[in-house]
C-alpha positions as CSV (number, residue, x, y, z in Angstrom):
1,X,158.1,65.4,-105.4
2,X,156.3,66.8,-102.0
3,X,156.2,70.7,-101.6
4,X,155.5,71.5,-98.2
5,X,153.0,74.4,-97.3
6,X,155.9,76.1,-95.1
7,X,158.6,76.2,-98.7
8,X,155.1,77.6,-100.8
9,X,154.5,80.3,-97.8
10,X,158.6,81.3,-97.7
11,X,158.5,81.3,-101.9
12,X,155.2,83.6,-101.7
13,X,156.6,85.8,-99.2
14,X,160.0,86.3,-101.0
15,X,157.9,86.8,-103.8
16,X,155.9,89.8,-102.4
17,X,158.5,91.5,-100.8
18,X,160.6,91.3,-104.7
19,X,157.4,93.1,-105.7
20,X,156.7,95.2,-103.1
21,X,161.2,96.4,-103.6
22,X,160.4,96.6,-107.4
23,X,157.5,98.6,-107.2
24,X,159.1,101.5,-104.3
25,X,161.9,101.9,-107.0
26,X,160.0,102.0,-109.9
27,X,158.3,105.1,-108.6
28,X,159.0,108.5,-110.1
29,X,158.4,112.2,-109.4
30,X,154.9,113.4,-109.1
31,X,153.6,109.7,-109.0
32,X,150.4,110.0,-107.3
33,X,150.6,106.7,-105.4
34,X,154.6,107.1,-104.5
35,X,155.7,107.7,-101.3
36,X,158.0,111.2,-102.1
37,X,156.9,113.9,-104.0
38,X,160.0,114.0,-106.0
39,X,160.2,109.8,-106.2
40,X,162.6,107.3,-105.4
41,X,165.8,108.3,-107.2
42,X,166.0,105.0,-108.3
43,X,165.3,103.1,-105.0
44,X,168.6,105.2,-103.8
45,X,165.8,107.0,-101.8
46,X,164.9,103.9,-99.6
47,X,167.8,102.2,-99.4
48,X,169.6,105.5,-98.0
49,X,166.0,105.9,-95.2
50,X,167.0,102.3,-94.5
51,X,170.8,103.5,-93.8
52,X,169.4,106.2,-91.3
53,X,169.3,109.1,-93.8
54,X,165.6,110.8,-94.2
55,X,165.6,113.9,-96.4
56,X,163.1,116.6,-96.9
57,X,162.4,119.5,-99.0
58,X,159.0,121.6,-97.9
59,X,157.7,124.8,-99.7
60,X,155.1,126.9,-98.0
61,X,153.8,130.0,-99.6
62,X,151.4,132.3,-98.0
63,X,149.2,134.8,-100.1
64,X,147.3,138.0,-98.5
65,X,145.3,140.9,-99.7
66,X,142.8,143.8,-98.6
67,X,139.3,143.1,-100.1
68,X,137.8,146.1,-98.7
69,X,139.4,149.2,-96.5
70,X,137.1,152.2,-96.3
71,X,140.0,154.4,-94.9
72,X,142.6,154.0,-97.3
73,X,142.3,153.8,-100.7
74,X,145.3,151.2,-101.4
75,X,144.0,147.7,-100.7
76,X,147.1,145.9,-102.0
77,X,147.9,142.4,-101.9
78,X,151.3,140.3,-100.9
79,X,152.6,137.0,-101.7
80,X,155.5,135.3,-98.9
81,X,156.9,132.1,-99.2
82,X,159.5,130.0,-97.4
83,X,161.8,126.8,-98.4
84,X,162.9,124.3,-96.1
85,X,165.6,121.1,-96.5
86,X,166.4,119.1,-94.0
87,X,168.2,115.9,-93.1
88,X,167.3,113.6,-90.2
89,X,169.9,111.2,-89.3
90,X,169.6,107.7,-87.5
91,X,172.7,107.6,-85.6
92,X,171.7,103.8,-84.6
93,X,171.5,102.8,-88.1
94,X,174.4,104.8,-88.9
95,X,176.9,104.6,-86.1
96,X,175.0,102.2,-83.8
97,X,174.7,105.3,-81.2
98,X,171.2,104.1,-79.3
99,X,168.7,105.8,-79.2
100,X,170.9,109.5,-80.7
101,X,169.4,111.1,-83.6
102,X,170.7,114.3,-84.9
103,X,168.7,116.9,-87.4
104,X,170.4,119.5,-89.9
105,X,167.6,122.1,-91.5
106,X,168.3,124.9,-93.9
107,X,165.5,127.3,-94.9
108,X,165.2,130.6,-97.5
109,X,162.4,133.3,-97.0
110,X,161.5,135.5,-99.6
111,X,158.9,137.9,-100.7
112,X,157.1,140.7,-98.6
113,X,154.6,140.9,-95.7
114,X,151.2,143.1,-96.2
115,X,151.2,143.2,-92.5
116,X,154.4,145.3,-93.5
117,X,153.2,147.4,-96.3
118,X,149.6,147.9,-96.4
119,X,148.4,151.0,-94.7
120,X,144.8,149.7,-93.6
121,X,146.9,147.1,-91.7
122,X,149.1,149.9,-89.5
123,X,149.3,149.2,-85.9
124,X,148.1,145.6,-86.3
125,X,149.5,143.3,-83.3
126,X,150.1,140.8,-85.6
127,X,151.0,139.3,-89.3
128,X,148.9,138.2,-91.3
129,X,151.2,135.7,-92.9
130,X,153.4,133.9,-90.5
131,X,155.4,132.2,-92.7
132,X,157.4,135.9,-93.0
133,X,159.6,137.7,-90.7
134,X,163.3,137.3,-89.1
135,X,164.9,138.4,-92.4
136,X,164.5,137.6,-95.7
137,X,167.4,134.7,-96.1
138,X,169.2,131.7,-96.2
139,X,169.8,130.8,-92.7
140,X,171.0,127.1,-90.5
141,X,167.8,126.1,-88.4
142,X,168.6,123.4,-87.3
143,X,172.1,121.8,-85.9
144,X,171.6,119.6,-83.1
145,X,171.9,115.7,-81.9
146,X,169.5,114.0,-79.6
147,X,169.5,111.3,-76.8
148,X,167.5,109.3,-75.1
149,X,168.9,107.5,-71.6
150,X,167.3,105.3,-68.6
151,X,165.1,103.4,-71.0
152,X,164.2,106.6,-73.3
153,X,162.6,108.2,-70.0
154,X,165.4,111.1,-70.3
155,X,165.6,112.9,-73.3
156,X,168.9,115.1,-73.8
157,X,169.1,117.6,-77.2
158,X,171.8,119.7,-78.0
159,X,172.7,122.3,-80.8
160,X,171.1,125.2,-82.4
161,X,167.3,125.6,-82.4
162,X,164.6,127.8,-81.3
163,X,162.8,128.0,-78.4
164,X,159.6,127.4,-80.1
165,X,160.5,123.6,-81.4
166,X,160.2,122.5,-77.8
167,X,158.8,124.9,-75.7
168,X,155.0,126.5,-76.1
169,X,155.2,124.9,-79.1
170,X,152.0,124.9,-81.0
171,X,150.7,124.1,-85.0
172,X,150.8,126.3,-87.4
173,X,147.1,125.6,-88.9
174,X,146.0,128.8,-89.4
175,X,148.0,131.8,-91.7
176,X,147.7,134.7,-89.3
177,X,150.9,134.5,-87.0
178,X,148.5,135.4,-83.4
179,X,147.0,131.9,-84.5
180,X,150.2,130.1,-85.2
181,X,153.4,128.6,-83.4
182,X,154.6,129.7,-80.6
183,X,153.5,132.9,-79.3
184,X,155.8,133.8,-76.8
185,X,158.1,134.5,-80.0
186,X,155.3,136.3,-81.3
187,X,155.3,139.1,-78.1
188,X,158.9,139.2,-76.8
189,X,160.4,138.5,-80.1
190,X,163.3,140.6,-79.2
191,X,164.8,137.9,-77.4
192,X,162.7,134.8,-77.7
193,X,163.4,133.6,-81.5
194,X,161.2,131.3,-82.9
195,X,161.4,129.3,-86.7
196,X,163.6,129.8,-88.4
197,X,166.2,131.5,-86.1
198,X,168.6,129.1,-84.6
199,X,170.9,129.6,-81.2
200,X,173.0,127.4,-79.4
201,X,171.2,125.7,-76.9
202,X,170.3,122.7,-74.0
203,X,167.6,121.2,-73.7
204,X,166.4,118.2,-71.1
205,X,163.3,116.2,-71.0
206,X,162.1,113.7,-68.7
207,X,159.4,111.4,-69.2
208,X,157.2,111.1,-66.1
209,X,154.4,108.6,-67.1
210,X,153.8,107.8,-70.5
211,X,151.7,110.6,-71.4
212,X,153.2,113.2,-69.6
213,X,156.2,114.9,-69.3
214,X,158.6,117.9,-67.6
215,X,161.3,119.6,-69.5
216,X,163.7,122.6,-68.6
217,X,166.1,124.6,-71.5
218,X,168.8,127.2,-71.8
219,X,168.5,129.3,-74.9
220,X,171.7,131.7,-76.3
221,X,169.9,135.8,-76.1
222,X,172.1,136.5,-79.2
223,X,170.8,139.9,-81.0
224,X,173.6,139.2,-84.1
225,X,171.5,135.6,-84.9
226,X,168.9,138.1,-86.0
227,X,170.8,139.7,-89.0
228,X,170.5,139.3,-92.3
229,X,174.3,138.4,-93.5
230,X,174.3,136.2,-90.0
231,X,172.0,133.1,-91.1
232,X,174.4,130.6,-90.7
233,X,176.4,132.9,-87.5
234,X,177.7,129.9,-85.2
235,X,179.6,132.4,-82.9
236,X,178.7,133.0,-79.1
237,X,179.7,137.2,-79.8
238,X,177.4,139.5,-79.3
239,X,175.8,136.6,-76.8
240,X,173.5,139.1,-73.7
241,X,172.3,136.2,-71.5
242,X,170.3,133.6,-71.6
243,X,167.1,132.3,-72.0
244,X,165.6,129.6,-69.6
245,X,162.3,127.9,-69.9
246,X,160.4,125.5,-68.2
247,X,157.0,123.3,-68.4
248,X,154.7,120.7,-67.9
249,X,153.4,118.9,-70.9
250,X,150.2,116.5,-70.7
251,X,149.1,114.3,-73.9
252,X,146.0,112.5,-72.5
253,X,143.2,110.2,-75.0
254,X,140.0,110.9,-72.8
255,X,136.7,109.0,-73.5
256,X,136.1,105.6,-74.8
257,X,137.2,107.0,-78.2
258,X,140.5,107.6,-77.1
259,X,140.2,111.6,-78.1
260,X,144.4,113.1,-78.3
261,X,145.0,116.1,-76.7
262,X,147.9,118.1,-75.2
263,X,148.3,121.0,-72.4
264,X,151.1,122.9,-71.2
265,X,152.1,125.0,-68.6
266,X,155.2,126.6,-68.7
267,X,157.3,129.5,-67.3
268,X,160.4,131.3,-69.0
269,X,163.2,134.1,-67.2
270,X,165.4,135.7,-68.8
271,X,169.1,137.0,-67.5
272,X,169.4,139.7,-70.0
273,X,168.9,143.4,-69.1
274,X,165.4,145.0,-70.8
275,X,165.1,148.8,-70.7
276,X,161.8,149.3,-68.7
277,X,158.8,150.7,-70.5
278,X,157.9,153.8,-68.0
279,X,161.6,154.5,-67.0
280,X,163.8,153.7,-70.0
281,X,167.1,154.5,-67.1
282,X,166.0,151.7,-65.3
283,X,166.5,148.0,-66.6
284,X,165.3,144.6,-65.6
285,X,164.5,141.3,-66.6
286,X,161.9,139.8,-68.9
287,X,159.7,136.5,-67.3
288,X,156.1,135.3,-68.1
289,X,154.4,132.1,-68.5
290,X,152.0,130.6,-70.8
291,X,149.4,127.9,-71.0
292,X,147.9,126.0,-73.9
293,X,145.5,124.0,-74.4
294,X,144.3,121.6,-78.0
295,X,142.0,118.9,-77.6
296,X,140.1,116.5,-80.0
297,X,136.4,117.0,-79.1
298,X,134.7,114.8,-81.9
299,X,136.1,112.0,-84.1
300,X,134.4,110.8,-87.0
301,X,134.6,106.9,-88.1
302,X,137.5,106.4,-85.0
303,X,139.6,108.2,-87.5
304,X,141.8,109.9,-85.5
305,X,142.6,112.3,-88.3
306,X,139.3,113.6,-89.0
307,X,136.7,115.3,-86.4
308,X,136.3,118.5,-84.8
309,X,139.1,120.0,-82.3
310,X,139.3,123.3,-80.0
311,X,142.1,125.1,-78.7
312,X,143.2,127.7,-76.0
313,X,146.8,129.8,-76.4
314,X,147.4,132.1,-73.1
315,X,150.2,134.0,-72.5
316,X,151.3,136.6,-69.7
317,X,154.2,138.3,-69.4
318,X,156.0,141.5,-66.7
319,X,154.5,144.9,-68.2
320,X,157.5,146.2,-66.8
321,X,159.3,145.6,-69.6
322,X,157.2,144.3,-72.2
């Protein structure tokens, strides 16, 4: 009997992708060569990603203490931590929507800030852990849905989310908040809420080349989303205005070695009233603008994970009112 080569290659690559299945179920929690942290489930895991269901569960915890303070004898030290689930869903996969994605994200702060309670840190501009702040809670992050139209060069989002996920967004690298995220939530944090304060909002994007791209947005000023016992508050009362935002966003790869980078320029009004500083009877309203700046400078082995990088993080803002 007479095999031919194309059966053997068919047999052998049925063969490999049985093992390849086997092997992604068979792993378990804390397997050092699996895929999830937490395993398979049994190969439920991948067979629900291949349904359009991705799930996620992130745990950051942020420690901080005062080595040496000559003017106050308490040094102290603080521990903060933050949980995160989420669910992404593939509405293609699941509903055969194109191109429409949708995110639901649910997080839990605890602990305490030394930013907050150390007194050889008062009248510091900033926290030294960022991964505190907006409440110690449960609260809904995320809620929104996502499309893309004329061949993915407009990009449409929708829901509740913070300004910071799309606009003068930044990484969070570094533990001291002035270094981290967005930090136009960081200095008019009365009415521009970042992580992990949600709002209902509108956001469009459109692609103008490939590597760069203009976006406008129009963010709920809501002071009750700020409350403790309103984490998961989904009602427009209490709502002040609005916040609107725009900017310019650049990814280039310069050189021959294709170094990434990214800079923005944006610009954000806003329609609610803000007691002036040097006249609290007078009011008007809060603008500014921002520009930042993170490029790879060296990359070692054309591993585009590994080299050296620099960044710049410039904001300006009315001193009328802020």
């Amino acid at each position: 009997m007479t095999i031919s080569n194309s059966r053997i290659v068919s047999c052998l690559s049925v063969l490999s992708l049985s093992l390849f299945i086997q092997q992604t179920q068979a792993a378990s929690a804390f397997d050092p060569n699996g895929q999830w942290l937490l395993g398979d489930w049994n190969g439920q895991r991948s067979a629900l990603e291949q349904q359009g269901y991705n799930f996620s569960a992130d745990y950051t915890g942020e420690f901080a203490g005062i080595l040496d303070s000559k003017q106050h004898s308490s040094h102290g030290s603080e521990f903060t931590g933050q949980l995160a689930l989420g669910t992404h869903f593939d509405l293609n996969k699941i509903l055969g929507w194109e191109d429409t994605e949708a995110q639901i994200t649910v997080t839990y702060r605890d602990g305490q800030s030394l930013s907050q309670t150390a007194e050889g840190l008062q009248g510091h501009q900033s926290s030294v852990q960022e991964v505190w702040g907006r409440g110690q809670t449960w609260r809904l992050t995320d809620l929104w849905i996502k499309k893309k139209f004329l061949d993915q060069a407009l990009d449409i989002k929708v829901g509740r989310f913070g300004e910071g996920e799309d606009f003068n967004s930044f990484d969070c690298d570094f533990q001291n908040l002035s270094l981290c995220g967005s930090q136009v939530g960081n200095w008019v944090g009365d009415q521009w809420y970042n992580w992990p304060v949600s709002q209902w909002a509108l956001r469009i994007k459109y692609n103008l080349q490939p590597d760069f791209y203009a976006q406008i947005g129009v963010y709920e000023y809501n002071p009750e989303n700020l409350k403790r016992g309103k984490g998961f508050n989904l009602s427009t009362d209490g709502s002040r205005g609005a916040i609107i935002p725009l900017e310019l966003v650049w990814s280039p790869r310069l050189s021959q070695q294709s170094l990434s980078g990214e800079y923005r320029f944006g610009y954000y009004y806003s329609t609610a009233d803000a007691v002036e500083i040097s006249n609290p009877t007078k009011s008007s309203r809060k603008q500014g603008g921002w520009f930042t700046a993170k490029q790879q400078l060296i990359r070692q082995d054309m591993d585009s994970d590994r080299g050296l990088s620099g960044f710049i993080n410039i904001t300006v803002h009315d001193s009328k009112n802020n």
